[in-house]
C-alpha positions as CSV (number, residue, x, y, z in Angstrom):
1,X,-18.5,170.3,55.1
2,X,-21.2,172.5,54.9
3,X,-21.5,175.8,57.0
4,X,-25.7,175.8,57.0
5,X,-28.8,174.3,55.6
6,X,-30.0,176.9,53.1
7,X,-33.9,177.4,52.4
8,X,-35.3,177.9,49.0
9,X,-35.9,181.2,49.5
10,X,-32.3,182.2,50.3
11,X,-31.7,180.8,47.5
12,X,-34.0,182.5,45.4
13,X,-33.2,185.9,46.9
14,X,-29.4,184.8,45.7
15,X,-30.4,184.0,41.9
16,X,-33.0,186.8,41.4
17,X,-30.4,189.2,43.3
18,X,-32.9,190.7,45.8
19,X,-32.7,191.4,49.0
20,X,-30.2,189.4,50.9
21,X,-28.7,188.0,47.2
22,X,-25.2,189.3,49.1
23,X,-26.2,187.2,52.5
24,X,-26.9,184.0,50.3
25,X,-23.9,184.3,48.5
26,X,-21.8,184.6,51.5
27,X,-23.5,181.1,52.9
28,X,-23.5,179.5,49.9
29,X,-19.4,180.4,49.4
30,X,-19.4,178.4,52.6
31,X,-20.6,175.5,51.6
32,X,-24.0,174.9,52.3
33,X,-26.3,171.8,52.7
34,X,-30.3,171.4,51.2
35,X,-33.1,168.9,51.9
36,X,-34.2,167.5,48.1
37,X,-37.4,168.6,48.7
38,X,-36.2,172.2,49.0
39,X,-34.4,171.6,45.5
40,X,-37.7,170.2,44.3
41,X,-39.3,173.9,45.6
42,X,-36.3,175.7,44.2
43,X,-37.0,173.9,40.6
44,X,-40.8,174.7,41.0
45,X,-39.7,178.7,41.3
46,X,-37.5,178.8,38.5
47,X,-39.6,176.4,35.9
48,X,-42.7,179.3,37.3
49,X,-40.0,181.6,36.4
50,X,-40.1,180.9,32.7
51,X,-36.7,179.0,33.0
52,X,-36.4,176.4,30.9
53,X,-35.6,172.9,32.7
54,X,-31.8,172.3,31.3
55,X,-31.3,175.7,32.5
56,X,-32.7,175.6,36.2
57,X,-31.0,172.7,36.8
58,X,-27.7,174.0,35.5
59,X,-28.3,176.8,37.9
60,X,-29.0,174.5,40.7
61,X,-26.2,172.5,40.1
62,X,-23.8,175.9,40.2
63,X,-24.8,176.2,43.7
64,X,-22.7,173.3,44.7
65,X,-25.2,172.2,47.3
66,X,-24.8,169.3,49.6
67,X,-28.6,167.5,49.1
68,X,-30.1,165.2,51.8
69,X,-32.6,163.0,51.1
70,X,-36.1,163.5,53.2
71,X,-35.8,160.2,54.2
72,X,-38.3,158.6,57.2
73,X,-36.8,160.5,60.2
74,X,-37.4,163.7,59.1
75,X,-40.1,163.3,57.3
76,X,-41.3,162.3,60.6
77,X,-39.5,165.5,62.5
78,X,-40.7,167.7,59.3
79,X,-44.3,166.8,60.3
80,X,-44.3,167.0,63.4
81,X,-43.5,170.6,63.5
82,X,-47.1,170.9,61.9
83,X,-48.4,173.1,65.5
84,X,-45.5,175.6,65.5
85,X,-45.2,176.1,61.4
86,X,-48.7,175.8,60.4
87,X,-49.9,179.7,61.6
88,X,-46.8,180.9,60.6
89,X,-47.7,179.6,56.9
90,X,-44.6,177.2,56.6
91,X,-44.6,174.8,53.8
92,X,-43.5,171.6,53.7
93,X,-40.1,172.4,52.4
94,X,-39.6,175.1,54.9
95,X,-40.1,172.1,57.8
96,X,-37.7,170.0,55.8
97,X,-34.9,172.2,55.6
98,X,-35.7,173.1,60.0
99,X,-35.7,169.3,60.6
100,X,-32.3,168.8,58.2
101,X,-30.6,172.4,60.2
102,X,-32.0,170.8,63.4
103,X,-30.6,167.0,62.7
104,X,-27.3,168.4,61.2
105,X,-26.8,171.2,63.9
106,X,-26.5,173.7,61.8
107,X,-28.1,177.2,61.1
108,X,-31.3,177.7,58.9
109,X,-30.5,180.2,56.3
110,X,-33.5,181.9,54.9
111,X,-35.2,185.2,53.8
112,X,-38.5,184.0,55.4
113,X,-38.3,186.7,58.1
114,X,-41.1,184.7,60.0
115,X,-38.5,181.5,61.2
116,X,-37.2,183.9,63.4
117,X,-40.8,184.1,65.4
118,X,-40.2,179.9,66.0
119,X,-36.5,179.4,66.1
120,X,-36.4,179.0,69.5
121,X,-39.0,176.5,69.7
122,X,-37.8,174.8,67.1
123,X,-34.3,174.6,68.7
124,X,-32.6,175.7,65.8
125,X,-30.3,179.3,64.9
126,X,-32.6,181.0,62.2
127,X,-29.8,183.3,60.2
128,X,-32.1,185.8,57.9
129,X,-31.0,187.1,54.8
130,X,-31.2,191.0,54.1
């Protein structure tokens, strides 16, 4: 059972060991849960890294990370939350892991201090890393 829906930058903050790495960790010990396009960005970031792909997804897989499909529903949800994410400079994977935190009831974990500006809107409990 998964404690949270973690966002690729959490994650990132927890692998590079910035900010926050010790926030991460502590959600991710928790077990947490991902949308698979937020693995997809997570891949992305490492491969930019320099990372070879054995190795990224060796680290990925460490996480022991419950992945969701995007599937039509939220996709749908995800896209509609175009108006609130849009000026805030959300990507899609950022509205794919509010719509999975939202559909799952759990809290958003992220390091993207700016979900805290829309949480309520959204209707989901933004938890920042530090």
């Amino acid at each position: 059972m998964s404690a949270c829906v973690i966002d690729t930058s959490a994650i990132m903050a927890y692998l590079n060991e910035e900010n926050g790495a010790d926030t991460s960790e502590s959600w991710l010990d928790r077990g947490a849960s991902i949308s698979a396009l937020c693995v997809q960005e997570t891949m992305a970031n490492l491969v930019r890294r320099g990372v070879d792909q054995e190795s990224a997804l060796e680290m990925i897989n460490a996480l022991g990370l419950e992945t969701h499909s995007l599937d039509f529903a939220l996709a749908i949800d995800g896209g509609a939350l175009i108006p609130l994410t849009q000026p805030k400079g959300l990507s899609h994977g950022d509205r794919a892991c509010l719509s999975l935190a939202r559909r799952l009831g759990l809290p958003a974990v992220t390091a993207d201090r700016v979900w805290a500006e829309i949480a309520d809107d959204v209707g989901v409990e933004v938890i920042l890393v530090r």
